[in-house]
C-alpha positions as CSV (number, residue, x, y, z in Angstrom):
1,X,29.1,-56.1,26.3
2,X,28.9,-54.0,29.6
3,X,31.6,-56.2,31.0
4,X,34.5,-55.8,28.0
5,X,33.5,-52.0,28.4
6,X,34.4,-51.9,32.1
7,X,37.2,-54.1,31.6
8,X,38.6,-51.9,28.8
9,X,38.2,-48.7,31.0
10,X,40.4,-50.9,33.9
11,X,43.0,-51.8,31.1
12,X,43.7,-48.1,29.8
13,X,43.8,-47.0,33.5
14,X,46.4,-49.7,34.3
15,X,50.4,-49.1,33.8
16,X,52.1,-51.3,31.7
17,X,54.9,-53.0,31.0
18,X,54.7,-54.9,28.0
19,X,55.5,-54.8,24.0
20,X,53.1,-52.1,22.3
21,X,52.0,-54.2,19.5
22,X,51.2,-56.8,22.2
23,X,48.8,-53.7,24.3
24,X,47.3,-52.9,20.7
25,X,45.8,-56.3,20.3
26,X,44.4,-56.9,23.6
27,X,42.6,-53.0,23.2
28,X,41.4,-54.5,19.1
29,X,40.5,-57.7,20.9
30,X,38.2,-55.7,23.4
31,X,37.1,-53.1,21.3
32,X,35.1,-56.1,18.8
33,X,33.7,-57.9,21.7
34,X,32.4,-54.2,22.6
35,X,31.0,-54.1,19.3
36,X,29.4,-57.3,19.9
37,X,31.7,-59.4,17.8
38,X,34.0,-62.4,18.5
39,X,36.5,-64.4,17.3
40,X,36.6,-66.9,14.0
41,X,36.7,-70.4,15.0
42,X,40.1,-70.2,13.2
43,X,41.6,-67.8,15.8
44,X,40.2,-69.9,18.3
45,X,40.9,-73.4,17.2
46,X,45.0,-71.1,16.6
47,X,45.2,-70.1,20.4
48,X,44.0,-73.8,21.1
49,X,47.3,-74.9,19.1
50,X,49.6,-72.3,20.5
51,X,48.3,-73.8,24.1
52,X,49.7,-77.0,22.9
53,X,52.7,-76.2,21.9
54,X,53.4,-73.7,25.4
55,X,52.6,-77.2,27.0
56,X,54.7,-79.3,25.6
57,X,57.1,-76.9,25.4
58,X,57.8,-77.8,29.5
59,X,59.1,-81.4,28.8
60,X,60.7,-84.0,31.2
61,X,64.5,-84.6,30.9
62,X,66.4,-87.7,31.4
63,X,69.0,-89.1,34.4
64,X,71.3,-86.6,36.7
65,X,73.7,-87.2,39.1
66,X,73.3,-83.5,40.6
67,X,69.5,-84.0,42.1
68,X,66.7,-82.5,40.1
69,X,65.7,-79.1,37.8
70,X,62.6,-77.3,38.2
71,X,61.8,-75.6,34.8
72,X,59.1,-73.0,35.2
73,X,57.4,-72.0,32.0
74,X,56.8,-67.9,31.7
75,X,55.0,-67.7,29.0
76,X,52.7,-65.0,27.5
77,X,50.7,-62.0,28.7
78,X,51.7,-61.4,32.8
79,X,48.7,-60.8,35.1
80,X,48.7,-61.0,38.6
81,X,45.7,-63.1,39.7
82,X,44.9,-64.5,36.4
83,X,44.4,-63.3,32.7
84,X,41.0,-62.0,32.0
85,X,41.9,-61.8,28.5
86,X,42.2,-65.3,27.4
87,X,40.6,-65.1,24.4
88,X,44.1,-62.8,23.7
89,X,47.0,-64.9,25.0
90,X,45.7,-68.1,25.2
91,X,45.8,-70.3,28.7
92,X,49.3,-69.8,28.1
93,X,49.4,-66.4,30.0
94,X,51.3,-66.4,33.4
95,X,49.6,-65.3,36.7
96,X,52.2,-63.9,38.7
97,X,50.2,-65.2,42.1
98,X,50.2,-68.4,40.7
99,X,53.8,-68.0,39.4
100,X,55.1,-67.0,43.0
101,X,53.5,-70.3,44.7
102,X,55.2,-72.5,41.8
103,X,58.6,-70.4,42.8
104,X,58.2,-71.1,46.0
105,X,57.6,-74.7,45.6
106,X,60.8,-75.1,44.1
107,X,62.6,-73.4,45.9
108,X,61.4,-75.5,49.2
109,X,62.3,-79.1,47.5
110,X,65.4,-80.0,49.0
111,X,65.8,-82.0,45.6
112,X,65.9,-79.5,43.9
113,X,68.8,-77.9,43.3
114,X,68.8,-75.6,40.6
115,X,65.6,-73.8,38.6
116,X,65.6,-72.9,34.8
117,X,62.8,-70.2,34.1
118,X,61.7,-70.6,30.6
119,X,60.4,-67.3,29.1
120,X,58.5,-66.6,26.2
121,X,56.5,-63.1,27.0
122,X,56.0,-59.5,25.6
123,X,55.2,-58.5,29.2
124,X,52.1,-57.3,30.8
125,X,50.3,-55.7,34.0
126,X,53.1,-54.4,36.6
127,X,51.0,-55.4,39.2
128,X,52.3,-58.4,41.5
129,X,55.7,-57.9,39.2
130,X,57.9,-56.0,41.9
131,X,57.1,-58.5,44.4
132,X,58.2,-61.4,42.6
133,X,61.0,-60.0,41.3
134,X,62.1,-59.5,45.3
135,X,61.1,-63.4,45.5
136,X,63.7,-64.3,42.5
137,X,66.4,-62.0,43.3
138,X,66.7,-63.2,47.1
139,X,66.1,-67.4,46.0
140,X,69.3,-66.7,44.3
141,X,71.2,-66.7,47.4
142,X,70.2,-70.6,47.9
143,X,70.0,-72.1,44.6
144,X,71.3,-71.3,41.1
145,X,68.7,-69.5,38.9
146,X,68.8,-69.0,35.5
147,X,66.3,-67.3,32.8
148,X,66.3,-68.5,29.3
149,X,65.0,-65.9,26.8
150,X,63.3,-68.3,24.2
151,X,62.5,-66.3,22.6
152,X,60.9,-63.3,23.3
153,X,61.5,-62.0,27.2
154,X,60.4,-58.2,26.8
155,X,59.3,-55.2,29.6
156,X,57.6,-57.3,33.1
157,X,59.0,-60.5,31.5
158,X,62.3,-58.9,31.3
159,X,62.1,-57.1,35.0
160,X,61.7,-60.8,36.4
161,X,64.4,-62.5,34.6
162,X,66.9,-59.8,35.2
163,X,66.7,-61.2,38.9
164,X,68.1,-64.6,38.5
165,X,71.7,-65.7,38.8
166,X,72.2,-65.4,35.3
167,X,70.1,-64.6,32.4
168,X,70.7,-67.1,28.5
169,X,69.4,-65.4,25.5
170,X,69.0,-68.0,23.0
171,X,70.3,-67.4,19.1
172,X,67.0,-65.7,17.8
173,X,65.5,-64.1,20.8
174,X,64.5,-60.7,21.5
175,X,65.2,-59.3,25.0
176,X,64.7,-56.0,26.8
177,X,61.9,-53.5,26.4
178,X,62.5,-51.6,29.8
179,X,59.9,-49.4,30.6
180,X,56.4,-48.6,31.7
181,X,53.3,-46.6,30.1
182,X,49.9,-46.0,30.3
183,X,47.1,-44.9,27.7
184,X,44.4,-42.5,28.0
185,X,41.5,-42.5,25.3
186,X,39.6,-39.1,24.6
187,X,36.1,-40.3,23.2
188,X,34.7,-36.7,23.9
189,X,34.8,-35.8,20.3
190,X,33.3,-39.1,19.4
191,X,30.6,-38.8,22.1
192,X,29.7,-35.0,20.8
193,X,29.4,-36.2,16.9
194,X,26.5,-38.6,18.0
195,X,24.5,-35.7,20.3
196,X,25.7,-37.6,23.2
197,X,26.8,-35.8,26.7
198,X,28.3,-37.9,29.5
199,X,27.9,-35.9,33.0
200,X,30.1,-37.7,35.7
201,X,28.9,-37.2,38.9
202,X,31.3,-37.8,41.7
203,X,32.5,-36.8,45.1
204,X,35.5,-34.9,43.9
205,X,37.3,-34.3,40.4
206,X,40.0,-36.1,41.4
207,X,37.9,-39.2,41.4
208,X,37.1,-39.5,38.0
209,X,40.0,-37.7,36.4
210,X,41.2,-39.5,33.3
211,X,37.9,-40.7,32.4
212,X,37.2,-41.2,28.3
213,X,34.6,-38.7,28.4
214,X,36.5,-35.7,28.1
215,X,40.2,-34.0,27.1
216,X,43.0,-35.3,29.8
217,X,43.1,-32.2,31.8
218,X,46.5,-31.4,32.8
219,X,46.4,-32.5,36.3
220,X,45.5,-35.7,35.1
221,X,47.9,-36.2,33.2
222,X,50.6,-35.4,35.5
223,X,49.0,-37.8,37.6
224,X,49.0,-40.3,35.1
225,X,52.7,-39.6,34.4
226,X,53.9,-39.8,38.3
227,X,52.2,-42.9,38.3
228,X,53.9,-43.9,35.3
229,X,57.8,-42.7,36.1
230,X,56.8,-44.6,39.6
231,X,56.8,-48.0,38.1
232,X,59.6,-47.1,36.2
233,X,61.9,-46.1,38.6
234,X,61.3,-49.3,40.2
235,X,61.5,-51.8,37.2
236,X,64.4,-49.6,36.2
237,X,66.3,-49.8,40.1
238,X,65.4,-54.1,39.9
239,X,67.6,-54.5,36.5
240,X,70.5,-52.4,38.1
241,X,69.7,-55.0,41.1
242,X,69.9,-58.1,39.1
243,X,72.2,-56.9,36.7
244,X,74.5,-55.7,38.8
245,X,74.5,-52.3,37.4
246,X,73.8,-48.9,38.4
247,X,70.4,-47.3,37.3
248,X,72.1,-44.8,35.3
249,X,73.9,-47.5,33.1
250,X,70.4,-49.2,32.9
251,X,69.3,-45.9,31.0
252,X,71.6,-45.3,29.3
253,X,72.5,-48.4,27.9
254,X,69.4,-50.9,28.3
255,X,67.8,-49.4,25.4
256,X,64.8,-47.4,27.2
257,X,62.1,-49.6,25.7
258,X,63.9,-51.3,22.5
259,X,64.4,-54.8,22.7
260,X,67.6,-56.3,21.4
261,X,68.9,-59.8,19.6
262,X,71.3,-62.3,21.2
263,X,74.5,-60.6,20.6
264,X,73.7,-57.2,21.1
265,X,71.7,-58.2,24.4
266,X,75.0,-60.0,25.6
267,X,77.3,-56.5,24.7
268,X,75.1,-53.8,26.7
269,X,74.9,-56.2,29.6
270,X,71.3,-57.2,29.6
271,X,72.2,-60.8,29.6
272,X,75.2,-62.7,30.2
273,X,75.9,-65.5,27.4
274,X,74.0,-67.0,24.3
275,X,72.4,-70.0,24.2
276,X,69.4,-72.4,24.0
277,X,67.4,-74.5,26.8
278,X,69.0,-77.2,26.0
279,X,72.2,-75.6,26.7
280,X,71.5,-74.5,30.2
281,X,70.2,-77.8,31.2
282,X,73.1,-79.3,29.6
283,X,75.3,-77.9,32.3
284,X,73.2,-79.3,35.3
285,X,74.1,-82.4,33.4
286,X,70.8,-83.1,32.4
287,X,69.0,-83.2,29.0
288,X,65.6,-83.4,27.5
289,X,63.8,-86.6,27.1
290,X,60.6,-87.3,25.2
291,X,57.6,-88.3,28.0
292,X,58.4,-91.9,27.2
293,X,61.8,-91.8,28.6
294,X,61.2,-89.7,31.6
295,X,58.5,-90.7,34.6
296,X,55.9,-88.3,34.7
297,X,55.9,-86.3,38.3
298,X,53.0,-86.8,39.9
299,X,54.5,-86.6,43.0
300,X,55.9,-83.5,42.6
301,X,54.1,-79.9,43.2
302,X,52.1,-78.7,39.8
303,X,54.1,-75.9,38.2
304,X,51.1,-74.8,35.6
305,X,52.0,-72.7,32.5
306,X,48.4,-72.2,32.6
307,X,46.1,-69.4,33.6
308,X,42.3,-70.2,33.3
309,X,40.7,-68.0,35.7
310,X,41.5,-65.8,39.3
311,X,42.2,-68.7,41.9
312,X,43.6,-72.2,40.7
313,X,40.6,-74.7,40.5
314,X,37.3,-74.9,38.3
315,X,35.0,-74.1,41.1
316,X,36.5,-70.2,40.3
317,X,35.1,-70.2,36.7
318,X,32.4,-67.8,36.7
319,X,30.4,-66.6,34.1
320,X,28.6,-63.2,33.6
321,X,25.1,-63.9,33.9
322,X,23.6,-65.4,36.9
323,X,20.6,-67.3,35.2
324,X,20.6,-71.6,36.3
325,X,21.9,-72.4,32.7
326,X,25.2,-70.5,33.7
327,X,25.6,-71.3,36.9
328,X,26.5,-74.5,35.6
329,X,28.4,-73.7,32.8
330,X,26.3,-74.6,30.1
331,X,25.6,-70.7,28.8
332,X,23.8,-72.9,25.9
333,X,20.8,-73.4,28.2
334,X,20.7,-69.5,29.0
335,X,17.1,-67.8,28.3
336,X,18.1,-64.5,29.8
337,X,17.3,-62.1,26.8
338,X,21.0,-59.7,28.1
339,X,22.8,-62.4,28.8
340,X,26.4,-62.3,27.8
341,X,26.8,-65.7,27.2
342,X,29.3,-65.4,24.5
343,X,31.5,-63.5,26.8
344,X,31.4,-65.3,29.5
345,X,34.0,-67.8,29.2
346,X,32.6,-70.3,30.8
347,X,33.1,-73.1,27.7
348,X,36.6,-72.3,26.6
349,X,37.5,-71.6,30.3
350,X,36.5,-75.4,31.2
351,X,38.5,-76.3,27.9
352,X,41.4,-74.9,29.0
353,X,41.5,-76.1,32.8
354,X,40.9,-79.7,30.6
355,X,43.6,-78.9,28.7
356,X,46.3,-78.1,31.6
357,X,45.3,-81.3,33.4
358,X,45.8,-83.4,29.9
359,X,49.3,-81.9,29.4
360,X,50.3,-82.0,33.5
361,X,53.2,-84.4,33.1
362,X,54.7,-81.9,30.7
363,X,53.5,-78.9,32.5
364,X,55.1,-79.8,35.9
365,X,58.1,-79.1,37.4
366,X,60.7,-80.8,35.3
367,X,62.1,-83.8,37.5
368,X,65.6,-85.8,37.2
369,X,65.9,-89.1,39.7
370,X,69.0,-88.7,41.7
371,X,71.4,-91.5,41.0
């Protein structure tokens, strides 16, 4: 369970930008396997059929006489290597590294000549987010690119859609949540109830300020909050960017964390019309097909809505322990007594690298023959 702990300390010292009922579930998620628990078979076997759906969600479309559309799924919780927490979001979750290559594929195809993003995210890490917002907002200059909101495009989702030519909110979307935050968790009087004294020893304060073991001094936390007003500013200067707006106006009228519906989202300027995919493809000339009436694209460079694990292939699926058992990904064979096989990952991770290979004619980049 050492390895959730560490990985909870990394996600309270990490600022966010994402939904807060989103950040409450991934800290409940950690906190059981902490405590040694995981999940029912039913949450699993639910995340396994809310993969499916993300999949097929990315569908071929049928005949154009404008060249082709890449659609690029950006769905659930934004990382930037890969999403630790798949348990959490499913290998639905986008990896802005893996994100930028699949943007960057697209927008080399000389047949293509527009890109849909398809977004479907509370948010997540700001890391990697800035710099692919810079990616989005200068592609615009060659090709026309528009974000969908369908339906929920919220905090780092938001940040990256607000870059693109235009941005669709469909009828029952949510949209918005601008703003970053951090949390800090005080375990001291928790720690001092059980007799137990943590002593950090380090090489300066500094270097272990913010730590759970005591009270938030007040150095720290105007660290935490410079930190925090950083990323701000900067998600906060890209909408006025992409929007077209100055930052001001984004403050004072992009709702300072709310999120908005369709309409509303339209009025204050965070989006620019209402509609659905199917409307936005529609004026490419273009529509959705089912996989029967569309050839698959094998030809064309994978855009994955999937992240499995850091890097892009199943040789970087790791687990935690390093007995033979594990090394080969059957944690079933393990006869180390600490062993963390059930957090390892190692099975479901190999599931879900299956599963995005399965579904890779409907997770690639959506293709229309030229005529």
């Amino acid at each position: 369970m050492k390895t959730y702990d560490r990985i909870m300390r990394a996600v309270r010292a990490t600022p966010w930008a994402i939904q807060p009922e989103k950040f409450e579930a991934m800290l409940a998620f950690l906190e059981l396997k902490i405590q040694g628990g995981s999940p029912t078979a039913e949450t699993l076997a639910q995340i396994r059929a809310a993969a499916d759906v993300s999949a097929a969600r990315a569908q071929n479309v049928s005949s154009s006489s404008k060249g082709s559309v890449a659609v690029l799924p950006l769905y659930g919780l934004i990382m930037h290597r890969g999403n630790l927490m798949n348990d959490i979001s499913g290998p639905s979750g986008t990896s802005t590294e893996q994100f930028t290559q699949q943007f960057r594929q697209a927008m080399n195809d000389p047949s293509v000549q527009a890109i849909v993003i398809d977004v479907d995210s509370p948010g997540g890490s700001v890391e990697g987010v800035d710099e692919l917002a810079q990616e989005i907002y200068n592609g615009r200059k060659q090709k026309k690119i528009t974000a969908i909101s369908n339906c929920l495009c919220a905090s780092a989702a938001y940040y990256l859609a607000s870059q693109c030519s235009e941005v669709v909110v469909s009828p029952s979307s949510l949209t918005g949540s601008v703003g970053v935050y951090s949390v800090h968790e005080d375990d001291s009087k928790y720690l001092d109830n059980l007799g137990v004294k943590m002593t950090m020893i380090a090489s300066s304060p500094t270097k272990v300020e913010g730590n759970s073991y005591e009270p938030l001094s007040d150095d720290a936390r105007a660290h935490m909050q410079e930190m925090v007003d950083t990323f701000n500013m900067m998600f906060e200067k890209a909408v006025a960017r992409g929007r077209g707006v100055t930052r001001d106006e984004v403050q004072k009228k992009f709702g300072q964390g709310r999120v908005f519906p369709a309409q509303q989202a339209v009025k204050l300027g965070l989006a620019d019309s209402v509609g659905t995919l199917d409307d936005v493809l529609s004026k490419h000339g273009v529509t959705r097909g089912s996989a029967s009436q569309a050839r698959a694209a094998s030809d064309i460079p994978a855009i994955s809505a999937s992240v499995v694990a850091a890097g892009s292939g199943d040789d970087d699926l790791e687990c935690t322990c390093a007995c033979s058992g594990c090394d080969d990904c059957d944690c079933d064979d393990c006869t180390v007594e600490d062993c963390s096989a059930e957090g390892c990952m190692c099975d479901s991770a190999m599931n879900a690298a299956n599963v995005s290979k399965s579904h890779a004619a409907m997770r690639r980049q959506i293709e229309i023959a030229s005529a």
